[in-house]
MARBA-3410 file (N, C-alpha, C, O; in Angstrom, 1 decimal):
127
0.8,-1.2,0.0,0.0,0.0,0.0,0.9,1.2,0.0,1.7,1.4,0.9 ~ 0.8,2.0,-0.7,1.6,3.1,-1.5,1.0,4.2,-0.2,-0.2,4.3,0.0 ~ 2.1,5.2,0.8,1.3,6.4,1.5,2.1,7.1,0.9,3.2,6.7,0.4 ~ 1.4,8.7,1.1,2.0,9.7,1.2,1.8,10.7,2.5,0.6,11.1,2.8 ~ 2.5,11.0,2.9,2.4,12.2,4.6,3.2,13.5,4.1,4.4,13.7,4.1
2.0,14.6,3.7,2.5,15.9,4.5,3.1,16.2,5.0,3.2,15.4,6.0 ~ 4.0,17.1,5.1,3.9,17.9,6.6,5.1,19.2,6.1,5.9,18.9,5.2 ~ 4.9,20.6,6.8,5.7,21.2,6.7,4.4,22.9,6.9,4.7,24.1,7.1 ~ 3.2,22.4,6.6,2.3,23.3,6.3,2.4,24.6,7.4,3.0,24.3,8.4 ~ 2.0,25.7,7.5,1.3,26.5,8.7,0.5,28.0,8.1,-0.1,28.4,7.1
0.9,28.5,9.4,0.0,29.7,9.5,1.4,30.4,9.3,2.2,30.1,10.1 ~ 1.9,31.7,8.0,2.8,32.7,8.1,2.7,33.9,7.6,1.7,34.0,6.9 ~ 3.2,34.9,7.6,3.0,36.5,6.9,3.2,36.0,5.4,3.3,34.9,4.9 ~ 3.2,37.2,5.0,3.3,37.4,3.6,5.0,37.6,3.2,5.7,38.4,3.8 ~ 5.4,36.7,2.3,7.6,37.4,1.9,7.8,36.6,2.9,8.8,37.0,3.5
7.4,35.2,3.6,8.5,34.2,4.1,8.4,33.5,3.3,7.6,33.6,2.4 ~ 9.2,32.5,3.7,9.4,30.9,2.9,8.8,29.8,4.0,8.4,30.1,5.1 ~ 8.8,28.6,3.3,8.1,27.4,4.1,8.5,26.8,2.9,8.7,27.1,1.8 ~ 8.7,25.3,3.7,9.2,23.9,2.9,8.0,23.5,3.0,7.2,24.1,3.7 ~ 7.6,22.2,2.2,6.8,21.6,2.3,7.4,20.2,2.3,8.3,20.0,1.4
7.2,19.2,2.9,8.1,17.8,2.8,6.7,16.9,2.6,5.7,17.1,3.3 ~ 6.9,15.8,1.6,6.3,14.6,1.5,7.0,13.3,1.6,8.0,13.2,0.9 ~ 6.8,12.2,2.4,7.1,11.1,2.6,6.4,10.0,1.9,5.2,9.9,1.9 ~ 7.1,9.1,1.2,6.2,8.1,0.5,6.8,6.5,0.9,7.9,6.0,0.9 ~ 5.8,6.1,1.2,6.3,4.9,1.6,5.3,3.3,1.2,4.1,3.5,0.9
5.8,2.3,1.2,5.1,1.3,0.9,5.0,1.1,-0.6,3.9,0.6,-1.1 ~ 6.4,1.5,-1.6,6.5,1.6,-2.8,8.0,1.6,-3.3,9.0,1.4,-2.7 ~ 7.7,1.7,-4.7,9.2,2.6,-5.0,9.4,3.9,-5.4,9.1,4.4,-6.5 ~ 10.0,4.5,-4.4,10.0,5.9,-5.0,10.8,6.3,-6.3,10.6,7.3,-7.0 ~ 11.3,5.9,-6.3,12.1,6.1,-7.6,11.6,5.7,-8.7,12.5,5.9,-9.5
10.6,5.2,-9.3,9.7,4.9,-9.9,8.7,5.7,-10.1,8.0,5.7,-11.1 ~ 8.6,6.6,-9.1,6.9,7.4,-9.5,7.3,9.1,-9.9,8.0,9.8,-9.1 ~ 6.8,9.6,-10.8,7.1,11.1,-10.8,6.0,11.9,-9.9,4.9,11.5,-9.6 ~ 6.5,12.7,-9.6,5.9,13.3,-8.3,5.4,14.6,-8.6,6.2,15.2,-9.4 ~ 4.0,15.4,-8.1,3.3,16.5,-8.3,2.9,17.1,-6.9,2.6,16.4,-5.9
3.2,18.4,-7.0,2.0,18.9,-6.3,1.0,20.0,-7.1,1.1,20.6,-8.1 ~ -0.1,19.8,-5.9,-1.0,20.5,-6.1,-1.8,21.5,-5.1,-1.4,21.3,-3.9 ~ -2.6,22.2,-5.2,-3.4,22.7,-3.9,-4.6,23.1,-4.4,-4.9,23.2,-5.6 ~ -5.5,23.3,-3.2,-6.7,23.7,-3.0,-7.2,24.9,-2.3,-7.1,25.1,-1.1 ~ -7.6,25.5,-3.1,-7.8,27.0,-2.2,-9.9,26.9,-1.4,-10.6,26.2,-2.1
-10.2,27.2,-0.8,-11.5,27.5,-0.5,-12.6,27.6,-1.7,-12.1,28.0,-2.8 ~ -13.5,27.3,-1.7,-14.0,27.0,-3.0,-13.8,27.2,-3.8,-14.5,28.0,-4.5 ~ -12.6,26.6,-4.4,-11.9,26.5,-5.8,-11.6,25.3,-5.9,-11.2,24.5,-5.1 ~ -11.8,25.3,-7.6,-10.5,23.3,-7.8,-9.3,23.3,-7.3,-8.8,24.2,-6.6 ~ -8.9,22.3,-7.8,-7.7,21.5,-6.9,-7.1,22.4,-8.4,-7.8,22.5,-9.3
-5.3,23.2,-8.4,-5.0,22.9,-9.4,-3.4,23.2,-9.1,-3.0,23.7,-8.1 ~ -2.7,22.5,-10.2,-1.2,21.9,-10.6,-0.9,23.2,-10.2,-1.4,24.2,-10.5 ~ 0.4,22.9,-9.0,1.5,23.7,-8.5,3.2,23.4,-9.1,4.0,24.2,-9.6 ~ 3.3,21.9,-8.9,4.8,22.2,-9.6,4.8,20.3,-10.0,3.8,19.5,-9.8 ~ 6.1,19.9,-10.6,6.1,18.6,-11.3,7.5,18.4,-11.3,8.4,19.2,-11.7
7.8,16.9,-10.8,9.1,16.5,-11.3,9.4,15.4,-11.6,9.1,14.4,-10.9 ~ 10.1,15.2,-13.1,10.0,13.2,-13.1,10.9,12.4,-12.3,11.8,12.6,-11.6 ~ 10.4,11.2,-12.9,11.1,10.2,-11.9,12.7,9.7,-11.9,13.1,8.8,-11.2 ~ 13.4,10.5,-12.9,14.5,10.5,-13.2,15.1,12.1,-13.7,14.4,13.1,-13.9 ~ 16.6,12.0,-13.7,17.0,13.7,-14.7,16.3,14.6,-13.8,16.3,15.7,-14.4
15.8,14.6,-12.6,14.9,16.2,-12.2,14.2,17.0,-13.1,14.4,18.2,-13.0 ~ 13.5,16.4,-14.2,12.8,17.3,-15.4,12.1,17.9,-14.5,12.0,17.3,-13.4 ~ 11.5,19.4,-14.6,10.8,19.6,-13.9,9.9,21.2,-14.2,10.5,22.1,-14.7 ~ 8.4,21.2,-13.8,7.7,22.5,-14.4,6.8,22.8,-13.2,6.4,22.1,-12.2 ~ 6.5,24.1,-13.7,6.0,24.9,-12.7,4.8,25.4,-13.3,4.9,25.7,-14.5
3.3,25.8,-12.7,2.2,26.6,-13.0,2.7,28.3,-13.1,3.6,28.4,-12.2 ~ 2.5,29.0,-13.5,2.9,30.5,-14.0,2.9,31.2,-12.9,3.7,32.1,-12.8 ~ 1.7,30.9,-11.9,1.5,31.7,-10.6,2.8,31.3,-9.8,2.9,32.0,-8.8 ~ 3.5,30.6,-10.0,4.8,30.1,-8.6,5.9,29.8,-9.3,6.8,29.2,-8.7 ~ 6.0,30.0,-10.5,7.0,30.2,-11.0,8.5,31.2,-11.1,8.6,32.3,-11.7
9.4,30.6,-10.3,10.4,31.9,-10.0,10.3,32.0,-8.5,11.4,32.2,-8.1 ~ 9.2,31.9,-7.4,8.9,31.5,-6.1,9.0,30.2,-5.4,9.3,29.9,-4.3 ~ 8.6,29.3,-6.6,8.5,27.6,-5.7,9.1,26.9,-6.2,8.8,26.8,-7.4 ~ 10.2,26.0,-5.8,10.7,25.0,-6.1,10.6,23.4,-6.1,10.6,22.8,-5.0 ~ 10.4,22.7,-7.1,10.4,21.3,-6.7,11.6,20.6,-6.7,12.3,20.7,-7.7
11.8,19.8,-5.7,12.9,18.8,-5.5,12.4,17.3,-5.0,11.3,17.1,-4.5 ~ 13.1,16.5,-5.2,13.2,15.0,-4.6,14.4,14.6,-3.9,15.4,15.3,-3.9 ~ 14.3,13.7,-3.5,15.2,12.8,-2.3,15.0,11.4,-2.6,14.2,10.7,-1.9 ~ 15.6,11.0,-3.3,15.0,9.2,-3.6,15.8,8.6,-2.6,15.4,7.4,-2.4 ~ 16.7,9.0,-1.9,17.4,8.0,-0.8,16.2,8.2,0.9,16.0,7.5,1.9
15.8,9.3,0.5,14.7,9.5,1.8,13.4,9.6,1.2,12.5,10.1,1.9 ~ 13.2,9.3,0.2,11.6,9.0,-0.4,10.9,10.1,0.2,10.1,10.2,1.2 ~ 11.1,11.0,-0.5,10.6,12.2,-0.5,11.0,13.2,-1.2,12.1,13.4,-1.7 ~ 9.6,14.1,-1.4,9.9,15.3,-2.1,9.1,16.1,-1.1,8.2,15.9,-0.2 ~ 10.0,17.4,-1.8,9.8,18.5,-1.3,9.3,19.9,-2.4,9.6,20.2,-3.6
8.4,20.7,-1.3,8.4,22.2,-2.2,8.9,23.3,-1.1,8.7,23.4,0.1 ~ 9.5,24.0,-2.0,10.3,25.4,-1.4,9.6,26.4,-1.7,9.7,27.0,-2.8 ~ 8.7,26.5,-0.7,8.0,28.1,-1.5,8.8,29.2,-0.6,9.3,29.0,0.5 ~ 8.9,30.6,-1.6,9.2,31.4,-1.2,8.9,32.9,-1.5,8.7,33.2,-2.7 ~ 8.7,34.0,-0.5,7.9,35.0,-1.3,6.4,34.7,-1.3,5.7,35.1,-2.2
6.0,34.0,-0.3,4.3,33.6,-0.1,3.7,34.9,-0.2,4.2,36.0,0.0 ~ 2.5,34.5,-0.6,1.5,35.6,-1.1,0.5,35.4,0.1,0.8,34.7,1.1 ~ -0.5,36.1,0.0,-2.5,35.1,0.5,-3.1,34.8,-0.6,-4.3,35.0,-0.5 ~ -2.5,34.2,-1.9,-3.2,34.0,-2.9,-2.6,32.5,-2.6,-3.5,31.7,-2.4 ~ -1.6,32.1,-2.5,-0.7,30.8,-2.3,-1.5,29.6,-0.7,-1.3,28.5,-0.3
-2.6,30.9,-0.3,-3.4,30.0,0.8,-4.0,28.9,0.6,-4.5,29.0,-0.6 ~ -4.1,27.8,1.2,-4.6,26.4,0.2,-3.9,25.5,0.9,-2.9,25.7,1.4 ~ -4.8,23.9,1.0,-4.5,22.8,1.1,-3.6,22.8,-0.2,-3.8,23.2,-1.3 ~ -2.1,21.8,0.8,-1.2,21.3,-0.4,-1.2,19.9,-0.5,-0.9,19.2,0.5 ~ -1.4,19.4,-1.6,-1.4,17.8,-2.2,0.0,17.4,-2.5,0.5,18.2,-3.4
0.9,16.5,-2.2,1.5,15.7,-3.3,0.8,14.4,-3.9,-0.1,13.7,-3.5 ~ 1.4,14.4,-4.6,0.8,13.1,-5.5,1.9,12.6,-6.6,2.5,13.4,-7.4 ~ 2.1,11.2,-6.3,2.5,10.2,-7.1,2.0,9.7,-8.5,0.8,9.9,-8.7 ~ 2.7,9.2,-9.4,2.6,8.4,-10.6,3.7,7.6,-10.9,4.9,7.9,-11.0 ~ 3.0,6.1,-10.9,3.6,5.0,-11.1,2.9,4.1,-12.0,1.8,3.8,-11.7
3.4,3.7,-13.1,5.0,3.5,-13.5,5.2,5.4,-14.3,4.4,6.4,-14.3 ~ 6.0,5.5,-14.6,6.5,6.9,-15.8,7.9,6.9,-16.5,9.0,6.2,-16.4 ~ 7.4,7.8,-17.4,8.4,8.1,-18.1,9.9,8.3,-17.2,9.8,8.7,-16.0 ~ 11.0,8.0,-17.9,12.1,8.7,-16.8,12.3,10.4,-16.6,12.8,11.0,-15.6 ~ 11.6,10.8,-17.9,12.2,12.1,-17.7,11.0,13.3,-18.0,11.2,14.5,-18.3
9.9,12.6,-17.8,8.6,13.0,-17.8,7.9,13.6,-17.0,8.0,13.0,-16.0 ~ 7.0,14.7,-16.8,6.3,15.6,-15.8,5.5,15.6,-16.0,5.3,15.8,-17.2 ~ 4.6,15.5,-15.4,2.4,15.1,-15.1,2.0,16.2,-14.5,2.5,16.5,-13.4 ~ 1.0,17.1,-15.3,0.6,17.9,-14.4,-1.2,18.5,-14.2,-1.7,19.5,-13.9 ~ -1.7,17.0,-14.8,-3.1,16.7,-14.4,-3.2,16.3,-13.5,-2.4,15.5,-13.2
-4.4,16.6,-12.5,-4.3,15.5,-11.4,-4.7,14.0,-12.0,-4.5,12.9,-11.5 ~ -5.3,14.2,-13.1,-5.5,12.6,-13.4,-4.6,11.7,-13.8,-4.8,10.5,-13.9 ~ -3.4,12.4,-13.9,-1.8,11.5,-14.1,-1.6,11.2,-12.8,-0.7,10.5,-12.7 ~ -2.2,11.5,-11.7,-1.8,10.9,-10.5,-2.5,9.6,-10.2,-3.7,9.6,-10.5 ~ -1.9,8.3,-9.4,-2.7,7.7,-9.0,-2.6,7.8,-7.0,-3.7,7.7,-6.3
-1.7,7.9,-6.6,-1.4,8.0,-5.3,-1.7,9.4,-4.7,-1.0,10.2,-5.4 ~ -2.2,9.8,-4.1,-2.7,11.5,-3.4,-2.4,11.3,-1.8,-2.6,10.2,-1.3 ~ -1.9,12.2,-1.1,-1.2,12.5,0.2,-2.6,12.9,0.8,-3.6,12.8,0.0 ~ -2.8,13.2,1.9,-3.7,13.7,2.9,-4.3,15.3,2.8,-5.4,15.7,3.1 ~ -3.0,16.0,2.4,-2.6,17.6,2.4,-2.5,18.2,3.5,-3.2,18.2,4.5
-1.4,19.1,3.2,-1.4,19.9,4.4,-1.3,21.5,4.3,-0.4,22.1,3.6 ~ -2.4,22.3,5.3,-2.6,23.6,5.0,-1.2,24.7,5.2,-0.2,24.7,5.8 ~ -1.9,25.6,4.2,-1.0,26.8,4.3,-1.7,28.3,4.1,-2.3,28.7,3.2 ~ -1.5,28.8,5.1,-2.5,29.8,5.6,-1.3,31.2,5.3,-0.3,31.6,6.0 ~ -1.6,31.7,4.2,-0.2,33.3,4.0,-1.3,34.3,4.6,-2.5,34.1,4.4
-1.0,34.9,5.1,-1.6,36.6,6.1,-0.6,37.4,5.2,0.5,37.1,4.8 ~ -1.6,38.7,4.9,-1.6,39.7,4.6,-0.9,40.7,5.3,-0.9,41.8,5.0
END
């Protein structure tokens, strides 16, 4: 059984940074290309950043582009997002999500290219 765990989320001003870390376990990580996403208050879920499962290919949605980073850790099964320069537009449940099997050098940024989804965890930017 494939998890993914959150964690990194909180309550911060506006112009800090926050990591975001996901743990995946009960799989292979090195195998799955990895997404996140978020969810604002009544709004869809939509694609924040993407990296494949090999080479770090990797893309970003327009709004967090130049602000958020995606990285991985295949020795600690995990990826991570570096946001920085948070807005209150950036407020939102954050998703990671998995895709297994993938391309090596491939980036997903439907949520329907996912099959594994994390719990999420919030991020609250103040004004």
């Amino acid at each position: 059984q494939v998890q993914l765990v959150e964690s990194g989320g909180g309550l911060v001003q506006a112009g800090v940074s926050l990591r975001l870390s996901c743990v995946i376990s009960g799989g292979t990580f090195s195998s799955y290309a990895m997404g996140w996403f978020r969810q604002a208050p009544g709004k869809e879920r939509e694609f924040v950043a993407a990296i494949s499962r090999a080479l770090g290919n990797t893309y970003y949605a327009g709004s967090v582009k130049g602000r958020f980073t995606i990285s991985r850790d295949n020795a600690k099964t995990t990826v991570y997002l570096q946001m920085n320069s948070l807005k209150p537009e950036d407020t939102a449940v954050y998703y990671c999500a998995a895709r297994g099997p993938s391309s090596s050098v491939t980036y997903y940024t439907r949520d329907s290219d996912y099959g594994y989804w994390g719990q999420g965890t919030q991020v609250t930017v103040s004004s």
